[in-house]
C-alpha positions in Angstrom: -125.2 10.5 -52.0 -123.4 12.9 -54.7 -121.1 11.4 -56.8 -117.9 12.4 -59.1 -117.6 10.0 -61.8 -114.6 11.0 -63.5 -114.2 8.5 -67.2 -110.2 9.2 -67.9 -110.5 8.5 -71.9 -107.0 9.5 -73.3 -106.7 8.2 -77.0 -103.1 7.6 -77.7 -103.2 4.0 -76.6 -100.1 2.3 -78.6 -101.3 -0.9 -78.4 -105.3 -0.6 -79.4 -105.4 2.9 -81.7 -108.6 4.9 -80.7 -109.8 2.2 -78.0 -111.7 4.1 -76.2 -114.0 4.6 -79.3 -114.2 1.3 -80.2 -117.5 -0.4 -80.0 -119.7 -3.0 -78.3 -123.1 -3.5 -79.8 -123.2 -0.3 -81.3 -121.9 1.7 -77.9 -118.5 3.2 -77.8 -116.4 2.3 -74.4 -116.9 5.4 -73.4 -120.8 5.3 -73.6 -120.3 1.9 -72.3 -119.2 3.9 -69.0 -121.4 6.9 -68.8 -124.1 4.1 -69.6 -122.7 2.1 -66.3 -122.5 5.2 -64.1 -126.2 6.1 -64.6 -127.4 3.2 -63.7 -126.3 4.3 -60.3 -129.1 4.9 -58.2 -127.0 7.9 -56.6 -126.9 11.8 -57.8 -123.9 11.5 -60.4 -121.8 14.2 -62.1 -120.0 12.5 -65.2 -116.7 14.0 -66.6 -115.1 12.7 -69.4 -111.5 13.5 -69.3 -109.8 13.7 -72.9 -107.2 15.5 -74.6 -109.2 14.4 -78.0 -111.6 16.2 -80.0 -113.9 13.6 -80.7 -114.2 12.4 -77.6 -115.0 15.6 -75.6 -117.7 15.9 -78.2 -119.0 12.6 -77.7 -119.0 13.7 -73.9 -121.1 16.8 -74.9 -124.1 14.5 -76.9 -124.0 12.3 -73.8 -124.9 15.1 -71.8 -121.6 14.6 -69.3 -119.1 17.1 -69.1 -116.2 16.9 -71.6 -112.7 17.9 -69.2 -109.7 18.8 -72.3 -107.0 16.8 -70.4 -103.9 18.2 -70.5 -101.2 16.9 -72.6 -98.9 16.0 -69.6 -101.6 13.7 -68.6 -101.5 11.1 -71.3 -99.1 8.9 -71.7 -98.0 6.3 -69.1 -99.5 8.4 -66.4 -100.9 7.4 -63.1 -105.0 7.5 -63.9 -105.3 8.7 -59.8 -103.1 12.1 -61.5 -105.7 12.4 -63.8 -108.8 11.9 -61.5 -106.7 14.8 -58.7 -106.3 17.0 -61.9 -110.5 16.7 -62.7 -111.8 16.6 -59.2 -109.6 20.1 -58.6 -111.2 22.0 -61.5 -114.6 20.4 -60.3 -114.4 21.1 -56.8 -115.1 24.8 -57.8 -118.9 24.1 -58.4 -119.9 24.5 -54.6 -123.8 23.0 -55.2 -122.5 20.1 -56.1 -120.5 18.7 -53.1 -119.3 15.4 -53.7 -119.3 12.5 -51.3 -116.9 9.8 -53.4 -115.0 10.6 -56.1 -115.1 7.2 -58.7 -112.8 6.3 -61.7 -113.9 4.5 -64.1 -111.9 3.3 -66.6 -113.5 2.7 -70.1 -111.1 -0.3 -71.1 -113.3 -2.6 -68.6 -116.7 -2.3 -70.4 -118.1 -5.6 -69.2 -117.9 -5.0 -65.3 -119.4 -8.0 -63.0 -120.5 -5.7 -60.7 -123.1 -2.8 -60.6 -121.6 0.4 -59.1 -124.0 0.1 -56.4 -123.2 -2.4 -55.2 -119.4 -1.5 -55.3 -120.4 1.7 -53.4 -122.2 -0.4 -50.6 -119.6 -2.8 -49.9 -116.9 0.2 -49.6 -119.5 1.4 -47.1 -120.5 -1.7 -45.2 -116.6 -3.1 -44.5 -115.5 1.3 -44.2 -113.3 1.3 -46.6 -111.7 5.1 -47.7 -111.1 4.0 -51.1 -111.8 0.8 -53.0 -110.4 -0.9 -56.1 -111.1 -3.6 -58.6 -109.3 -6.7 -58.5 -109.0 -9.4 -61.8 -109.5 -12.7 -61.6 -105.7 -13.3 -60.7 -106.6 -10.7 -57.9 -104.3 -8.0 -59.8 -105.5 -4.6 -59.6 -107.9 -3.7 -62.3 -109.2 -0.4 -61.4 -111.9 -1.0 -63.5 -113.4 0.8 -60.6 -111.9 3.0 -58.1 -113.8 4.8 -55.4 -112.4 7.8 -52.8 -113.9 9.2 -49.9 -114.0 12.7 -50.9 -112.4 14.1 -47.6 -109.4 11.4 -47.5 -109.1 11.9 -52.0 -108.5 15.8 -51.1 -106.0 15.2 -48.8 -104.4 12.9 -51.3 -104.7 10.2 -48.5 -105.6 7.2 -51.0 -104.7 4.3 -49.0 -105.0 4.8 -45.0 -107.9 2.1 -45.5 -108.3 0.5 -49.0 -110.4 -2.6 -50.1 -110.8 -4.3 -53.0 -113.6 -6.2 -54.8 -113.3 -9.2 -57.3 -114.4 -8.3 -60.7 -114.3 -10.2 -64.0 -114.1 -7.3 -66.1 -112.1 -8.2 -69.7 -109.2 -5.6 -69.7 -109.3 -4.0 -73.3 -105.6 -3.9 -74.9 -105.9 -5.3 -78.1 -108.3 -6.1 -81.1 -108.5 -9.5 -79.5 -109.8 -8.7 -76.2 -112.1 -6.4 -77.7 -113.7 -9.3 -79.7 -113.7 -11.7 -76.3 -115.8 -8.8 -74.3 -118.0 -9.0 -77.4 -118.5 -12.8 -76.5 -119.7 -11.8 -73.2 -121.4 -8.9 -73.8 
């Protein structure tokens, strides 16, 4: 299977400065992500998607592709806006066709399960798109996973699952030090 892996690491987080950046045994979240998607035993294309500097060129000594995420993008906005903004610049590489499109949000470094295995139990209960749940079963999007053909059509929900995972959500300096606990 070929695989998008969009990473959407914007930098003005108000309540952790620079989080995706921070660190976790000497790997940035970011790399903590990239790290997580090559594990996969599937053909992946990484973007990062960034409107910072630092983190597109992090992106570049990773070897992933570094997307310059434009401006309207950051903020409060919906992370499925920014993974329909990367997969329509990326679409335009025709040897690469995609079968799932994947988000993986950086502020979840310390996911309980291996993308694999999300991938397989989206396919064995045919699911079109999958999310992460937390522990309160709360969306955690940690992971998200599309169907290419129902993502393009911006059908994200005609059959959704979810799986459990006990990913730490990364908001402040203090949740930063518990996923070092567990890490």
């Amino acid at each position: 299977m070929n695989i998008l892996v969009i990473i959407p690491a914007k930098m003005d987080s108000t309540r952790l400065p620079g989080k995706n950046l921070k660190e976790i045994n000497g790997k940035s979240l970011v790399e903590l992500s990239v790290d997580y998607a090559n594990n996969s035993k599937h053909a992946v294309r990484i973007v990062v998607s960034s409107e910072d500097e630092t983190v597109q060129q992090l992106a570049n000594t990773l070897d992933v592709i570094g997307h310059i995420r434009p401006i309207e993008l950051c903020g409060d906005t919906e992370v499925v806006d920014v993974y329909t903004h990367v997969f329509n610049e990326q679409k335009t590489f025709p040897h690469f066709r995609f079968d799932l499109v994947i988000g993986l949000q950086p502020d979840n470094p310390n996911r309980s399960n291996t993308l694999d295995e999300c991938i397989d139990y989206m396919i064995d209960n045919n699911y079109d798109d999958l999310i992460t749940v937390n522990e309160q079963y709360k969306r955690s999007g940690s992971v998200r996973i599309f169907k290419r053909e129902y993502f393009e059509r911006g059908e994200f929900s005609k059959r959704m699952g979810c799986i459990k995972d006990e990913a730490v959500d990364v908001h402040y300096e203090s949740d930063l030090e518990t996923v070092k606990e567990k890490i």
